[in-house]
N, C-alpha and C positions, 0 to 999 in steps of 0.2 A: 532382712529388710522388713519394715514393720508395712503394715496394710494398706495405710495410706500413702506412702513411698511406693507399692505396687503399683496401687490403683493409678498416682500421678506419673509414672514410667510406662504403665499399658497406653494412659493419657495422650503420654508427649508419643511415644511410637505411632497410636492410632493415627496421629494427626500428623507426623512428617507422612507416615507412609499416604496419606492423603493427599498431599501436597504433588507427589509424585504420579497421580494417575490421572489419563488425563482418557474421555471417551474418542472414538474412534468415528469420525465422520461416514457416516451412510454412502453407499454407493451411489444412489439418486443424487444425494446432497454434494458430492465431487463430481457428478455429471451435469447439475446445475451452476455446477463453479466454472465447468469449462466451457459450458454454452453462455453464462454471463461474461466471458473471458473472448469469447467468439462476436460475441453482441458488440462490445466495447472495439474489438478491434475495426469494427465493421464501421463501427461511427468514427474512428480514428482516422480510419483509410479516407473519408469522403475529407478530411481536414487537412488530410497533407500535401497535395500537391497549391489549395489553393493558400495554406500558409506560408508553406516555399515562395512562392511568387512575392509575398508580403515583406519576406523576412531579404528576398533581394533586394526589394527597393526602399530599404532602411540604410540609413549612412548610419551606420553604429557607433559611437562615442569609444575615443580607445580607452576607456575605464572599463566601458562593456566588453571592450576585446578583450582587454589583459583578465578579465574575469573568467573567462570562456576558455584563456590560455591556462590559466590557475587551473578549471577542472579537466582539462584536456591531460594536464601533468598531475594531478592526484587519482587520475583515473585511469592512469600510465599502469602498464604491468610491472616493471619496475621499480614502480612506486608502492604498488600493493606489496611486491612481493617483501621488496624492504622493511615493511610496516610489520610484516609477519612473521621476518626472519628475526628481528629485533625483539618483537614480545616472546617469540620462540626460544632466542637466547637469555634476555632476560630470567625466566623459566628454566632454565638450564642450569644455572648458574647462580641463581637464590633458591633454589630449590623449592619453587612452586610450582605445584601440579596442573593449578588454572591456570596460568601462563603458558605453560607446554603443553598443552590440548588447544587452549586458543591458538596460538601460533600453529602447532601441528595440522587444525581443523583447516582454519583460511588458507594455510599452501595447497593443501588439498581440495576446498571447495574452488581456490583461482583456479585451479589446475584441468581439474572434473569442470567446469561451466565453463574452461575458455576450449576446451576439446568440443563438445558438445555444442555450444554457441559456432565454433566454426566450421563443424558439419552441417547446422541448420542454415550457415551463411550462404554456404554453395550449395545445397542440397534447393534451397530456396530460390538463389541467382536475383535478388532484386539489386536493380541498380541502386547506385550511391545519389543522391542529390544534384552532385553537381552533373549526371549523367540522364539526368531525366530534367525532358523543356517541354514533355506535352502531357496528353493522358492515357496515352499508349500507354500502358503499363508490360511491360517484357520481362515475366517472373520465367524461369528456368533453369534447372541445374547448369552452376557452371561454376570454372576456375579461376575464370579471365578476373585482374585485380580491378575493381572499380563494380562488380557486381556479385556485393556481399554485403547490403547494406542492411537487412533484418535477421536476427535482431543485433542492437549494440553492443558489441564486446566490451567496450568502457564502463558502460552501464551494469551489465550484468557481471561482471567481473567486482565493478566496485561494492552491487548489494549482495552480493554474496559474503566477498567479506566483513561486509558491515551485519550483516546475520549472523555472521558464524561469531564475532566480539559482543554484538547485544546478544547474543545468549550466556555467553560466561560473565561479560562485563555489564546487565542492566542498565548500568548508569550512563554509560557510555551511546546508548539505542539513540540518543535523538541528534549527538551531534554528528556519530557515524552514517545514520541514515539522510543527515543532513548535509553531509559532505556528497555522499553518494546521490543527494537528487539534483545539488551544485553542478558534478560529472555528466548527469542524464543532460539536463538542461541545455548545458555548453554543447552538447554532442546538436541538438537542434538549431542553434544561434549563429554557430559554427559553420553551418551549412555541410555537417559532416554523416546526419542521418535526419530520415524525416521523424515524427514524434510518434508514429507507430511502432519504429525501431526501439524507441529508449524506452518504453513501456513494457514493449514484451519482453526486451534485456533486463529491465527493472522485476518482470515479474518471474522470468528464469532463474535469477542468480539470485532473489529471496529466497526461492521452491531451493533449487540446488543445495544454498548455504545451511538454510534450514534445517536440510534431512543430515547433511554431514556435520552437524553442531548437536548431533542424537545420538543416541548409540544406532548400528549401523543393522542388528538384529531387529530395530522395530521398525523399520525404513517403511514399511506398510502405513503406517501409522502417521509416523512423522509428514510423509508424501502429502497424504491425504489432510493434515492437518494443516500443513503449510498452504496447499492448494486454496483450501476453506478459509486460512486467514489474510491471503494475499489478496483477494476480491474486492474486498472494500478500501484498501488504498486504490487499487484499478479504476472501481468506479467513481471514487473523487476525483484525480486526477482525470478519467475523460468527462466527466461533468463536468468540470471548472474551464475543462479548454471547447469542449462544445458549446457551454452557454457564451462563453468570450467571442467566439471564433465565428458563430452561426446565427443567423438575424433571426428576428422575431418574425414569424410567418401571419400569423394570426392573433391580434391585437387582441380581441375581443376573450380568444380562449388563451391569452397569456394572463389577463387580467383575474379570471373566474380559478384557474388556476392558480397562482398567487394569494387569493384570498383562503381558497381551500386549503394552500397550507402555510399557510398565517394560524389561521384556525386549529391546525392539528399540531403544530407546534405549541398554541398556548394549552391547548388543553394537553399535550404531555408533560407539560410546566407545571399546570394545574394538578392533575394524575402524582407526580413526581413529590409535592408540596403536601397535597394529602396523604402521601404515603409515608411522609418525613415525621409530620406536626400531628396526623392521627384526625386531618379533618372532618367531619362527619359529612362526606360527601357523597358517600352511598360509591366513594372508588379507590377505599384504602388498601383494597387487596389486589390493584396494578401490581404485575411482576415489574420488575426495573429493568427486564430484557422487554416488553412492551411497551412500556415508557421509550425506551432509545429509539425501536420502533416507529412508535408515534415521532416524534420528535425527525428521525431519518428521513421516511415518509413525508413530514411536513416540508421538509428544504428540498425533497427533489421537486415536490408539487409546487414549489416556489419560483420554479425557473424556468416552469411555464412551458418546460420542454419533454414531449412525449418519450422519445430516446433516456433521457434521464428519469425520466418514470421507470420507466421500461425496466432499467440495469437494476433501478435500485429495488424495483419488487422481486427483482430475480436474486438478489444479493441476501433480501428477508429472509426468503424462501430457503436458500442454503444455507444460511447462517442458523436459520431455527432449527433446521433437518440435521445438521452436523453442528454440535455444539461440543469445542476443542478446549474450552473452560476448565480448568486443572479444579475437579470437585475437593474443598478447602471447607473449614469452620470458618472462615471467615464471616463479618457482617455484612450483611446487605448493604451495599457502598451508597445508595439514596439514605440510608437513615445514620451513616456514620456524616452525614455532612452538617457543620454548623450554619448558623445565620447567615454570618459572613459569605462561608464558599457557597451558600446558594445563592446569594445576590452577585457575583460573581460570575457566576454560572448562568444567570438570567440573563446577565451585559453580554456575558461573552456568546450567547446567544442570538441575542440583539442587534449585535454588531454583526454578527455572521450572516444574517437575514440581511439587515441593509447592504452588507456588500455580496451579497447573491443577486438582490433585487437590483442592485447598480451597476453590476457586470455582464447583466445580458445585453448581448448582442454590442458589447461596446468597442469590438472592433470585426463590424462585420463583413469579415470574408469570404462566408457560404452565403 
């Protein structure tokens, strides 16, 4: 092999084995994941029983029913397990190996989350929806059928498996986790679990899927890694239903708040723009993990809600301490972007804020 043929095989080796290694989330940084995980649930809990009540005295459209029934049946065990024994045989029988690991993973993550979700169901005893009319809350180990309502078995059965296919299948991550948040949904609408159940089922059976979509020897790893990236869909999701769900308290510090991050949004726009085009702005050496930062920061300040303050500096904070980023040659993803996808990226910013700033408190039932 001549010198340069060396040099570009140490090259391409240096760099898959890169591809492959990914840091190890801090112990602080996974005990800030579980206390932001704790936080969240805590604002959850004060939205459930007076969304129940809301969700009663809606006459629901049977378009909306049969939608609800759609993810009730794709979020069927049955349904999963079908899905898994299918890609598993395919895999068998064309003889591919990613086929028979995905299928093999998902019977095994339904399997491992649906055991585990139904120990925390009785171990936990919260009643079901249609068994709660007041604010007694009666949480208790027990067996009795109707008091298993945390967390959702549908839910966390269905992001499990939809983990364990976005990790072999990428391409497939959005419309599986898509189908799987249809399931979470329905499980609320249904009046079949309150929305603190399908969260924490959502955030179990990501954790679960995750570590069994890894080799099973770095499980330390994978745990820890999954824990740290499951957090920030958490916090969106209870941001979105607490700014909807909970009235504005104080007019005056929703407003001051709003502006303040109006402001830190444009200037991580600003920050993001100078880091791209090389403007002489005395702030070309923003990291692009600062920028998101800035830019995060600026939408929870946006909604004017102290709670959503709250999760999302807790979410900085463990996101910066545990950084699960697979270290890659890749380029800096602010300076691979064109004209186009930044002004794109401005709108689709733009729109986000307006409909942040239009969804508070737009149906308020706290």
């Amino acid at each position: 092999m001549t010198e340069s043929g060396a040099r570009l095989t140490n090259h391409t080796t240096s760099s898959v084995h890169s591809h492959s290694v990914a840091s190890t989330p801090s112990s602080l940084s996974v005990g800030l994941c579980l206390l932001t995980l704790a936080a969240c649930g805590i604002a959850l809990l004060q939205i459930d029983l007076p969304l129940l009540r809301f969700l009663r005295s809606l006459n629901l459209s049977s378009s909306v029913q049969k939608l609800g029934d759609l993810g009730d049946q794709i979020g069927n065990g049955g349904t999963l397990i079908a899905v898994s024994l299918t890609v598993l045989g395919i895999g068998w029988l064309k003889g591919w190996p990613k086929f028979l690991r995905a299928g093999t993973e998902s019977l095994l993550a339904h399997v491992c989350v649906a055991l585990l979700v139904t120990g925390l169901k009785h171990l936990i005893g919260r009643p079901r929806p249609r068994f709660t009319h007041s604010d007694e809350w009666l949480w208790w180990p027990s067996w009795d059928l109707g008091l298993d309502s945390l967390p959702s078995g549908h839910s966390s059965t269905s992001f499990a498996v939809a983990a364990v296919f976005a990790k072999h299948f990428p391409w497939t991550a959005w419309p599986m986790f898509g189908l799987a948040t249809l399931v979470a949904m329905s499980r609320v609408w249904r009046g079949s679990h309150f929305v603190t159940d399908v969260v924490a089922g959502m955030a179990t059976g990501y954790i679960v899927g995750t570590v069994l979509a890894h080799p099973l020897g770095d499980w330390r790893r994978s745990l820890s890694c999954a824990i740290t990236n499951v957090i920030p869909a958490v916090v969106i999701v209870t941001s979105t239903i607490w700014i909807i769900f909970h009235r504005v308290q104080d007019q005056r510090s929703n407003e001051v708040l709003s502006i303040v991050g109006i402001a830190l949004i444009v200037l991580g726009l600003i920050s993001r723009w100078s880091r791209l085009y090389e403007w002489r702005l005395g702030i070309r050496n923003v990291s692009h993990q600062k920028i998101t930062v800035l830019i995060g920061l600026g939408f929870a300040c946006a909604t004017g809600s102290f709670v959503v303050i709250g999760v999302t500096i807790l979410t900085v904070m463990a996101r910066w301490l545990g950084n699960c980023t697979v270290q890659t040659d890749r380029q800096d993803p602010v300076k691979e972007g064109s004209v186009s996808k930044e002004c794109l990226y401005a709108i689709g910013l733009a729109l986000l804020l307006i409909l942040t700033l239009r969804l508070k408190g737009i149906i308020p039932i706290q």
